[in-house]
RODO-2510 file (C-alpha; in nm, 4 decimals, decimal comma):
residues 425
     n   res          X          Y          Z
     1     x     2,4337     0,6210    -2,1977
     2     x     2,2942     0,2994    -2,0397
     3     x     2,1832     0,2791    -1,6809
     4     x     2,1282    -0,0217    -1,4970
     5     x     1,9692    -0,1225    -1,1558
     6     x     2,0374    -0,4741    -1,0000
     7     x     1,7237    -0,6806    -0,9568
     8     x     1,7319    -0,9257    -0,6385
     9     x     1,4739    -1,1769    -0,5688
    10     x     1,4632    -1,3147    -0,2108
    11     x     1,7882    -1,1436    -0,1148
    12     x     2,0179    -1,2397    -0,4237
    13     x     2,1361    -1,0843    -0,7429
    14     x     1,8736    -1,2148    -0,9911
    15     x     1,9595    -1,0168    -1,2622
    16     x     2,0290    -0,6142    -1,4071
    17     x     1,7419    -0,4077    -1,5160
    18     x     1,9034    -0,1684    -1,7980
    19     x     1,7914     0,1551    -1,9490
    20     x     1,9270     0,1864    -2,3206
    21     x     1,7724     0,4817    -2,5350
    22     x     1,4776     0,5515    -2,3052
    23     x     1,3605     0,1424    -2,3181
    24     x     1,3844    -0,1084    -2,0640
    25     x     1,6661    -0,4223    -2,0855
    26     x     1,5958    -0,6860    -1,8333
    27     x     1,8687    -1,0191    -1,8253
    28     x     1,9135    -1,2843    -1,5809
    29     x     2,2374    -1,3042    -1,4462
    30     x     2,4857    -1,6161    -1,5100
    31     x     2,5137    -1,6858    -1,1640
    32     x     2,1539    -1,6754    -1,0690
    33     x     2,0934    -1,9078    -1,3716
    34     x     2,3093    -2,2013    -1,2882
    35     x     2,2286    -2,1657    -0,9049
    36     x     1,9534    -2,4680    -0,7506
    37     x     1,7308    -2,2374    -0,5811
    38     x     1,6863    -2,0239    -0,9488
    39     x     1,3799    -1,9185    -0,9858
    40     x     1,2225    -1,6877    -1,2628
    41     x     1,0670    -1,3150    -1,1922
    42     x     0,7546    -1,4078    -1,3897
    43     x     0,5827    -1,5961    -1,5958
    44     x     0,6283    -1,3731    -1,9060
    45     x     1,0130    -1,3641    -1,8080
    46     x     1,1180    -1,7360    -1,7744
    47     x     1,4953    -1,8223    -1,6987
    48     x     1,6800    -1,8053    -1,9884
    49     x     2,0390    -1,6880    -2,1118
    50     x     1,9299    -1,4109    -2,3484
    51     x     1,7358    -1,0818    -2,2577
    52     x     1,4249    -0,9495    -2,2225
    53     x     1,3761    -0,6411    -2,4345
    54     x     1,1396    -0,3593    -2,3717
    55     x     0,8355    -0,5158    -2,4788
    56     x     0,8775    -0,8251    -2,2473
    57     x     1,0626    -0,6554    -1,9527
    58     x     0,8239    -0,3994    -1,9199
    59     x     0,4999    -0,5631    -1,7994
    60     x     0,6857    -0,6548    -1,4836
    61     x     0,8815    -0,4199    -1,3730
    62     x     0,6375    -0,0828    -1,4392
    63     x     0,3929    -0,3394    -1,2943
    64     x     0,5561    -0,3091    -0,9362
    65     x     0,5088     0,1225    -0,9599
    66     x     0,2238     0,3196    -0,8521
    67     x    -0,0325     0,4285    -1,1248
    68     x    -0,2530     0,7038    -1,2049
    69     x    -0,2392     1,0552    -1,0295
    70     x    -0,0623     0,8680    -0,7583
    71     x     0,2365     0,8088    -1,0337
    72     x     0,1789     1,2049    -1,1924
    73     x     0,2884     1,2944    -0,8231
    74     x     0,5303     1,0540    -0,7395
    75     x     0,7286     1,1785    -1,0787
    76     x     0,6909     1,5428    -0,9958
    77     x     0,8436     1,5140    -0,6703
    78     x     1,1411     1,2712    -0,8270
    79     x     1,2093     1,5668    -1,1249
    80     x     1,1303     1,2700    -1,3273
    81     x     0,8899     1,2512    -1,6412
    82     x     0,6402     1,0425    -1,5182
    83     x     0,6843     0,7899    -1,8321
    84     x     0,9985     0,7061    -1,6950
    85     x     0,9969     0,3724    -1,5127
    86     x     1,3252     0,3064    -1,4760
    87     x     1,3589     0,6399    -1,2890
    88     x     1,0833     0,5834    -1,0702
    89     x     1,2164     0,2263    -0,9850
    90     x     1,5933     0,3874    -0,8939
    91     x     1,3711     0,6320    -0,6239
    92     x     1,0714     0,3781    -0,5116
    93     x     1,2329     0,0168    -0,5804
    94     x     1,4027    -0,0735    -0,2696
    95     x     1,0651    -0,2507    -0,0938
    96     x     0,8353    -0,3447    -0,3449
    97     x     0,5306    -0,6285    -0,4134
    98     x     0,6529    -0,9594    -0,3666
    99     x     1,0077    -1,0289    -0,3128
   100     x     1,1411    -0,8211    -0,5579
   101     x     1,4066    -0,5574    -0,4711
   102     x     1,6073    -0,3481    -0,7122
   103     x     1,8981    -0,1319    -0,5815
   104     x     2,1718     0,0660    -0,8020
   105     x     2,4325    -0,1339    -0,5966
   106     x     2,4282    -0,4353    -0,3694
   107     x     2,1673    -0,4916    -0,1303
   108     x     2,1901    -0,3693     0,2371
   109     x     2,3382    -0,6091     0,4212
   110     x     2,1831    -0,7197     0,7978
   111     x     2,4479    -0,5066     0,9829
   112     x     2,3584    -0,2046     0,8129
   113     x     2,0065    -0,2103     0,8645
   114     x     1,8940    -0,0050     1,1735
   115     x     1,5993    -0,0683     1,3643
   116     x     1,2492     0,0781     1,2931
   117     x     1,0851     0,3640     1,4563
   118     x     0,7663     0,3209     1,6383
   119     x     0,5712     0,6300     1,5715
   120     x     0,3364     0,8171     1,8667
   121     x     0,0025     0,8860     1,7824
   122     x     0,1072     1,2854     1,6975
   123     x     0,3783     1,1192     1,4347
   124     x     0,1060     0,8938     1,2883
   125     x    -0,1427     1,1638     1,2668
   126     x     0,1276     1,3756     1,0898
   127     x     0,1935     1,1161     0,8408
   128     x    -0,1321     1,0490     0,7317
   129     x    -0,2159     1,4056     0,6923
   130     x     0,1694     1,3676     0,4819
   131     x     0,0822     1,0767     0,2542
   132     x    -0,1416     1,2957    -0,0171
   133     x     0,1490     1,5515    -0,0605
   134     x     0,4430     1,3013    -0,0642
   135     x     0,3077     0,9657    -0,1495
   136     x     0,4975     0,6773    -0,0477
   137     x     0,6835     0,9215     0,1758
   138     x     0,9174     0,9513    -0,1101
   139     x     1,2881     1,1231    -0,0539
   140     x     1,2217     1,0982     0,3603
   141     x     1,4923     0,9337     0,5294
   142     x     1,6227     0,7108     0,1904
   143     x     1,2806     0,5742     0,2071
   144     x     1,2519     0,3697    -0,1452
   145     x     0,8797     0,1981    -0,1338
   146     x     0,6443     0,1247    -0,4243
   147     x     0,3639    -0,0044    -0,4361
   148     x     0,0821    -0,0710    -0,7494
   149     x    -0,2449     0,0492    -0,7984
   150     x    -0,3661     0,4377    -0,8188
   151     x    -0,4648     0,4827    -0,4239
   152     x    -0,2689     0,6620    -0,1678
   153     x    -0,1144     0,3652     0,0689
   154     x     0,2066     0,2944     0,1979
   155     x     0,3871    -0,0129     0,3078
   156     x     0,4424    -0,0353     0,7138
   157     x     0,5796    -0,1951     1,0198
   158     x     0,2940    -0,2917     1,2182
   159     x     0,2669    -0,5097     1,5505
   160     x     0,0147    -0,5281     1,7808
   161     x     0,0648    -0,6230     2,1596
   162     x    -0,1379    -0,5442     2,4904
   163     x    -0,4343    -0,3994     2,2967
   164     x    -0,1878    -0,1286     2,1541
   165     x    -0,0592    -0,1027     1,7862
   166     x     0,2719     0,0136     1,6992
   167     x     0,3800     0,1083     1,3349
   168     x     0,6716     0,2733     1,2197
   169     x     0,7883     0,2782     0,8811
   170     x     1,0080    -0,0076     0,7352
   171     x     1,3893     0,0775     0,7290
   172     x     1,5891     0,0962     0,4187
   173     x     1,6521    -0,2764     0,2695
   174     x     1,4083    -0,4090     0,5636
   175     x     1,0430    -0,5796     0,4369
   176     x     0,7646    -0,4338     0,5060
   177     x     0,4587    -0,6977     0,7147
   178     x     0,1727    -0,4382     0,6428
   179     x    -0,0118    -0,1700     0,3836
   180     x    -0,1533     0,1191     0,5678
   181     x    -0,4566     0,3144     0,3818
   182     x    -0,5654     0,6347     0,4853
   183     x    -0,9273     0,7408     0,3990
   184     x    -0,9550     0,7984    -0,0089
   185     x    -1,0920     1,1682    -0,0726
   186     x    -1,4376     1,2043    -0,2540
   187     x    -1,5076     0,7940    -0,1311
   188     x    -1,6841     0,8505     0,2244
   189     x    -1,6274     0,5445     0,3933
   190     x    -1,3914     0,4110     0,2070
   191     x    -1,1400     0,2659     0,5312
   192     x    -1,4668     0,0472     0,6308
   193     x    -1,6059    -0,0394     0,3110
   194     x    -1,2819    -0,2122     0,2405
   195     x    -1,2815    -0,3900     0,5831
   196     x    -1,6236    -0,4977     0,5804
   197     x    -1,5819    -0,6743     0,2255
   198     x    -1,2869    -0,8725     0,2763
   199     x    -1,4434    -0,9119     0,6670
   200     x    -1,7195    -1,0797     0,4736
   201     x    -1,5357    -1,2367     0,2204
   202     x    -1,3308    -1,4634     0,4697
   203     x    -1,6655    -1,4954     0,6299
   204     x    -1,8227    -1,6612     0,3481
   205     x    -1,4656    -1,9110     0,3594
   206     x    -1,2692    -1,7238     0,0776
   207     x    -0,8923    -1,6638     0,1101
   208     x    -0,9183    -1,2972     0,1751
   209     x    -0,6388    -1,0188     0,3059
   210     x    -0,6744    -0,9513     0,6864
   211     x    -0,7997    -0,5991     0,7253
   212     x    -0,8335    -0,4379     1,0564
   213     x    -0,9561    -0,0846     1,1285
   214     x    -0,7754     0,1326     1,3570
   215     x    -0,8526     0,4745     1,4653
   216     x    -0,5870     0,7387     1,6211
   217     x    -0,7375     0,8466     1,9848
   218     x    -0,5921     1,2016     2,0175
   219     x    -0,6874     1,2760     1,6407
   220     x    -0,9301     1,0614     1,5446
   221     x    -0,7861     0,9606     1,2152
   222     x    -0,9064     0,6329     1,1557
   223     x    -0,6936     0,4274     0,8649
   224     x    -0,6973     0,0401     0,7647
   225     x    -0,4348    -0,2139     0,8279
   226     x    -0,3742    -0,4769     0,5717
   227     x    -0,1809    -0,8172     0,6413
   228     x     0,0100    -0,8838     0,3725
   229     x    -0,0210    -1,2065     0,2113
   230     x     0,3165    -1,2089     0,0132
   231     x     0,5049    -1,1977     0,4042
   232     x     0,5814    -1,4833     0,5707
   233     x     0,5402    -1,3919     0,9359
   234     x     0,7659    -1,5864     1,1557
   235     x     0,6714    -1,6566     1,4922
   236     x     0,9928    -1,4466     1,6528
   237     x     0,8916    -1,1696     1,4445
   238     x     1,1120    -1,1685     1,1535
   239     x     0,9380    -1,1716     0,8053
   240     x     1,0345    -1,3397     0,5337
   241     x     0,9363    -1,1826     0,1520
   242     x     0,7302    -1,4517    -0,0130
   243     x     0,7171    -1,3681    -0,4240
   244     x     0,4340    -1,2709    -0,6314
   245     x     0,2950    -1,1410    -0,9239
   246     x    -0,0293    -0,9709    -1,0557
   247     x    -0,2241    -1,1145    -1,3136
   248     x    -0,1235    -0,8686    -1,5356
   249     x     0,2458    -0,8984    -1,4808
   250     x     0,1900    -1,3241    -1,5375
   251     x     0,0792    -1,2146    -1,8567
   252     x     0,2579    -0,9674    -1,9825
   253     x     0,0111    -0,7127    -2,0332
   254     x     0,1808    -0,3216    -1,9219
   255     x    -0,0358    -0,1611    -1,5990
   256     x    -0,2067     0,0917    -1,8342
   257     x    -0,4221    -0,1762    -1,9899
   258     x    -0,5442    -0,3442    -1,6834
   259     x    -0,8689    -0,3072    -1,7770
   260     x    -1,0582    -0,5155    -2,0729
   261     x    -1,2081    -0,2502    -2,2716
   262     x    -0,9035    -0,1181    -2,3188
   263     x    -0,7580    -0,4323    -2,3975
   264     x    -0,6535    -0,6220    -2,0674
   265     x    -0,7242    -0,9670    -1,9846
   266     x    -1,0346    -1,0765    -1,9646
   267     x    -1,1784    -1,3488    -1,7510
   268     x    -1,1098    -1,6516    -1,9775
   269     x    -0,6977    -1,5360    -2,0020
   270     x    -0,7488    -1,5052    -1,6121
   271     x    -0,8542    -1,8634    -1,5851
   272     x    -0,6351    -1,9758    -1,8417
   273     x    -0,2936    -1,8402    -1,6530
   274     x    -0,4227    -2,0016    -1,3738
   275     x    -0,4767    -2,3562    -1,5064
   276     x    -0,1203    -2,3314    -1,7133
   277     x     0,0704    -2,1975    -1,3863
   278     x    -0,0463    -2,3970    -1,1035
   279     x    -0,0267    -2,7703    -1,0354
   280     x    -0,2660    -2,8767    -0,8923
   281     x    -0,5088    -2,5888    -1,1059
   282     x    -0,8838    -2,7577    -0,9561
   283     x    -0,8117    -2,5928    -0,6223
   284     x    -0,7185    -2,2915    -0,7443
   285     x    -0,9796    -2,2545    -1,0464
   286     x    -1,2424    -2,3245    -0,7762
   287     x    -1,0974    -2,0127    -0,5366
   288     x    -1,0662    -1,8067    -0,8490
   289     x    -1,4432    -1,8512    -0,9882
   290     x    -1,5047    -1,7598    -0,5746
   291     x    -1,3501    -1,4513    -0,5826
   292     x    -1,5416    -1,3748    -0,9267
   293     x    -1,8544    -1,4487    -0,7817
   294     x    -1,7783    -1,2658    -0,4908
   295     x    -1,6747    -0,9695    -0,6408
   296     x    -1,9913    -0,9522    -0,8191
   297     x    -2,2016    -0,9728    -0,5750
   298     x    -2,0332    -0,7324    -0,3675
   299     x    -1,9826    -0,4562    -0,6618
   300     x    -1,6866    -0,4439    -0,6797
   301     x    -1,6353    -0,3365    -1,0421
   302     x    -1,2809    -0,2544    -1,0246
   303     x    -1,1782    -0,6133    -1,0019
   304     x    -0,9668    -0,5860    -1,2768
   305     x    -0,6490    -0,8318    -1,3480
   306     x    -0,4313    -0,6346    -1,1634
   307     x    -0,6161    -0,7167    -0,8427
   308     x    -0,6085    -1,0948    -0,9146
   309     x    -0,2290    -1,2258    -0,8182
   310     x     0,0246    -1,5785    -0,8429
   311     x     0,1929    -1,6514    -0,4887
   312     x     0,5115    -1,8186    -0,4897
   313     x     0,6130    -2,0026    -0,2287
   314     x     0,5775    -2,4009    -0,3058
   315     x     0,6898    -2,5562    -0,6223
   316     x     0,4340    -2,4195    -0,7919
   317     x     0,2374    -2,0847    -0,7645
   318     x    -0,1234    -2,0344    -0,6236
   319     x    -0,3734    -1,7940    -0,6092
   320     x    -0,2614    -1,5143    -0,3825
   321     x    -0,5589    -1,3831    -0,1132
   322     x    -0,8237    -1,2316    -0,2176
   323     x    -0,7516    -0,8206    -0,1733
   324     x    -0,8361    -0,4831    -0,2707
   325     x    -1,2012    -0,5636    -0,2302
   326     x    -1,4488    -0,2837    -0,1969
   327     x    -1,7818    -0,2162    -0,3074
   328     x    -1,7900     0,0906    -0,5770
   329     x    -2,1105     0,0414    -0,7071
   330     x    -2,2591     0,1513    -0,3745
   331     x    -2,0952     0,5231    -0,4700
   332     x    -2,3053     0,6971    -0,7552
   333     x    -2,0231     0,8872    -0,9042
   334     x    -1,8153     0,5931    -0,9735
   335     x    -1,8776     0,3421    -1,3233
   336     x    -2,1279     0,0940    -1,3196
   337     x    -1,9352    -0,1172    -1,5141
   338     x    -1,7635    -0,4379    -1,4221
   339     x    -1,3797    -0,4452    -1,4794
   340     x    -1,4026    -0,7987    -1,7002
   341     x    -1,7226    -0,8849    -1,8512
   342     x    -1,9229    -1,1547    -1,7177
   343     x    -2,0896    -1,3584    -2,0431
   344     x    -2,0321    -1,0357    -2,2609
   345     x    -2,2045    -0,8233    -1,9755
   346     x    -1,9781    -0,5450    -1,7916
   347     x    -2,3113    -0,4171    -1,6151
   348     x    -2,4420    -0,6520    -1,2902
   349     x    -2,7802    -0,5945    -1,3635
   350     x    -2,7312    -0,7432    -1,7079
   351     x    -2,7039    -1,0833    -1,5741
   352     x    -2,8787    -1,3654    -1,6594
   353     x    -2,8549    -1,7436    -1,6349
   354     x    -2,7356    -1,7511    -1,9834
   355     x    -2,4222    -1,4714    -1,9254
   356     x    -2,3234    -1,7137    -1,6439
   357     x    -2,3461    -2,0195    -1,8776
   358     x    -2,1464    -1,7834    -2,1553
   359     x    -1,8522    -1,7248    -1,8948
   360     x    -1,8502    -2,0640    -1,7752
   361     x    -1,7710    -2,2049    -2,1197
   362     x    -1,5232    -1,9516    -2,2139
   363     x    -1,3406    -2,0364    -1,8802
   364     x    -1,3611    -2,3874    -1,9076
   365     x    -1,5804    -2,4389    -1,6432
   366     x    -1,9170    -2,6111    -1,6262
   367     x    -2,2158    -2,4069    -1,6488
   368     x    -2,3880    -2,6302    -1,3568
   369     x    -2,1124    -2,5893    -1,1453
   370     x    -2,0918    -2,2461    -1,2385
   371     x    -2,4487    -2,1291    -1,1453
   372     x    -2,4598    -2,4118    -0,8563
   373     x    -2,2132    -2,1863    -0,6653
   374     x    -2,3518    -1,8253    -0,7464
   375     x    -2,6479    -1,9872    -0,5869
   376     x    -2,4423    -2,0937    -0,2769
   377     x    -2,2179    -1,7948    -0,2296
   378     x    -2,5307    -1,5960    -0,2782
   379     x    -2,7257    -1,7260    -0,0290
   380     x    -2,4020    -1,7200     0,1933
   381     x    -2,3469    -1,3548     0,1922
   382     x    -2,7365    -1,2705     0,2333
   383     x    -2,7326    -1,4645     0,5665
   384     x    -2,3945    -1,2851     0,6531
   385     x    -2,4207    -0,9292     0,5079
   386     x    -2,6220    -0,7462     0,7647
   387     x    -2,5312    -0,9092     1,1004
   388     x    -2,1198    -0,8163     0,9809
   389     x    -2,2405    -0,4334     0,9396
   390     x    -2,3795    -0,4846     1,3101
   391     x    -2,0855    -0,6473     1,4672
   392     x    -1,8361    -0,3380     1,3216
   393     x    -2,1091    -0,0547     1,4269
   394     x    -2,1062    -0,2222     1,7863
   395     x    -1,7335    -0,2047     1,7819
   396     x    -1,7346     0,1431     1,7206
   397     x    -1,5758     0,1214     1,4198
   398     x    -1,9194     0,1729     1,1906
   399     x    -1,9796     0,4095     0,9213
   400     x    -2,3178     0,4982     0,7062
   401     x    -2,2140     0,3472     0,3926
   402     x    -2,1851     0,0017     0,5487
   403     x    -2,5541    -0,0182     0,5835
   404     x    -2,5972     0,0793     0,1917
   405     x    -2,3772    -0,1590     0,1124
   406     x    -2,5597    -0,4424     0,2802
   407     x    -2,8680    -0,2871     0,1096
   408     x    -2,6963    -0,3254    -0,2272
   409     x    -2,5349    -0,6951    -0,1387
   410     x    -2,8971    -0,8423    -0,0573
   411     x    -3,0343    -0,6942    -0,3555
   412     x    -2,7903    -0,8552    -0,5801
   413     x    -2,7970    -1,1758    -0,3984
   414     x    -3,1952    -1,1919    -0,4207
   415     x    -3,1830    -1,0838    -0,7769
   416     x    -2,9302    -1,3417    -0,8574
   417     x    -3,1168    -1,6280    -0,6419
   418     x    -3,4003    -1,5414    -0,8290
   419     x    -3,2976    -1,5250    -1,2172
   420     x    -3,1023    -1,8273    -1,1744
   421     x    -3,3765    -2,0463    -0,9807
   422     x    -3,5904    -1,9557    -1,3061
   423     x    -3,6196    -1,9857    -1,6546
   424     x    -3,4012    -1,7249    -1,8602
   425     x    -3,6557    -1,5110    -2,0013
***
């Protein structure tokens, strides 16, 4: 027997997401088709009469669910087999990435949305100590929130006024303005590492994710606070869902093979998506090959395509903000290898002037340009790396690892300055 969920983008019916024999059926619907404002879900689903089948539909929508352990639990909670995306989509789909809703029904109208409650300090404490049992807070109060990637996080309510914050979970059918992220077990450090990158990535002038740190006084919990990018923040206070997509998603590639060895995109289909999708691409190639460089110098090896992502919200998409940035190589138990090669090289220390040369070409890129700005971001993030681990210890809001990670950053920033101001040996 089928099943079907109704798929609304920016508040209207966009389509019906079916389940037929176990595999996903995804059409537009007539009305949404004809209408001015139209648009399409995704790249690898463009507006058209006939459906998407399993293979197509797929990429997308188990795109917007939680992966990993994070998905094992989610499924186990549900009483659903954790293959089953549609399933997980009818219990986490109601407030998802981008502007994306799915709902068995119609959408929640304005009148019967309630208002959000601000939780105390006690509450807050409560739910982080919560979130590793029942991720997402799934089944509490008709709470339906997804989110991707394998890390416990959950989508918020956040507002800050009077040198207090406030953040209360979003209410059914409402969006969501921030992603709270609780301290990952077995990655000391983790809330500030991920602060202090994307701290030093807008530092260094790349689009980056606003990340704050916040710390609970009566507990001492201390969590991070992520602006998100795909919210349009008015200045009354309502938000607006802006659309996006991940890389993978644009492509059609399902969230299992996110990474390139095991057969994800690699940088050159990165930078090819890009230059098809956007209009003007220059801008946006030149932010992209930032955020590759950055990345890289900042080990972060799990910047895979999944954490690369199309914002929607002229007439044509640009590269989202630069998020999920953290440095793993700075953690001994975690790969040394890059998500997407660089020149045929997953490992950093592999890198020579030729690699860079090798990944410029593949890209479409020149290879002057290419090693011209490794140079500059480079020496950018030497001059910035320590004095940003000093202005977060001074606010109290310091940790151990920040200094290793420094450590690590000038390292790769010397070593790069060096091979590349020298003949490839």
């Amino acid at each position: 027997m089928a099943r079907q969920l109704s798929v609304f983008l920016f508040g209207r019916k966009a389509g019906i997401l079916r389940q037929e024999d176990g595999r996903l059926r995804f059409s537009y619907d007539q009305a949404w088709l004809t209408a001015p404002e139209a648009a399409a879900l995704s790249q690898s689903l463009p507006l058209r009469a006939e459906s998407f089948d399993d293979r197509a539909s797929r990429p997308f929508f188990a795109g917007l669910l939680p992966e990993g352990d994070l998905r094992d639990r989610l499924a186990k909670i549900l009483h659903v087999s954790r293959q089953n995306d549609f399933a997980l989509l009818d219990g986490l789909g109601g407030e998802c990435a981008g502007a994306v809703t799915l709902e068995e029904g119609e959408e929640p109208t304005a009148a019967q949305l309630s208002g959000p409650h601000w939780l105390n300090d006690e509450e807050l404490t409560r739910l982080l100590e919560t979130l590793p049992r029942r991720p997402m807070m799934v089944g509490e109060a008709g709470l339906r929130l997804s989110l991707a990637g394998a890390q416990d996080k959950l989508p918020v309510l956040a507002e800050e006024g009077g040198g207090r914050l406030r953040v209360a979970l979003p209410p059914r059918g409402a969006p969501s303005s921030h992603i709270l992220k609780p301290e990952i077990a077995n990655i000391p450090g983790s809330v500030q590492n991920e602060a202090y990158c994307l701290t030093l990535a807008a530092a260094c002038g790349l689009m980056a994710a606003k990340a704050v740190i916040h710390k609970i006084p009566s507990s001492g919990r201390t969590f991070l606070l992520v602006k998100r990018y795909d919210r349009l923040h008015r200045p009354d206070g309502r938000l607006d869902r802006l659309h996006q997509e991940d890389f993978c998603q644009a492509l059609g590639i399902a969230p299992e093979y996110k990474y390139q060895n095991e057969g994800g995109p690699d940088l050159a289909a990165c930078f090819g998506l890009l230059r098809s999708a956007a209009r003007p691409s220059a801008p946006e190639i030149l932010r992209l090959l930032d955020g590759v460089i950055f990345n890289a110098l900042a080990g972060n090896n799990d910047a895979h395509a999944k954490n690369f992502s199309l914002l929607y919200g002229q007439q044509y998409p640009t590269l989202a903000s630069l998020y999920d940035v953290m440095c793993t190589a700075v953690y001994p138990h975690l790969s040394d290898k890059m998500a997407m090669k660089i020149g045929g090289k997953y490992r950093f220390d592999d890198l020579f002037p030729r690699h860079w040369e090798s990944f410029a070409q593949s890209a479409g890129l020149s290879p002057a340009q290419v090693k011209k700005r490794v140079l500059q971001m480079a020496d950018l993030m030497l001059r910035r790396a320590h004095k940003l681990v000093y202005d977060l210890t001074a606010s109290g809001l310091g940790h151990d690892i920040l200094d290793r990670i420094a450590a690590l950053i000038e390292e790769r920033c010397a070593l790069s300055i060096k091979r590349l101001k020298r003949e490839d040996p």
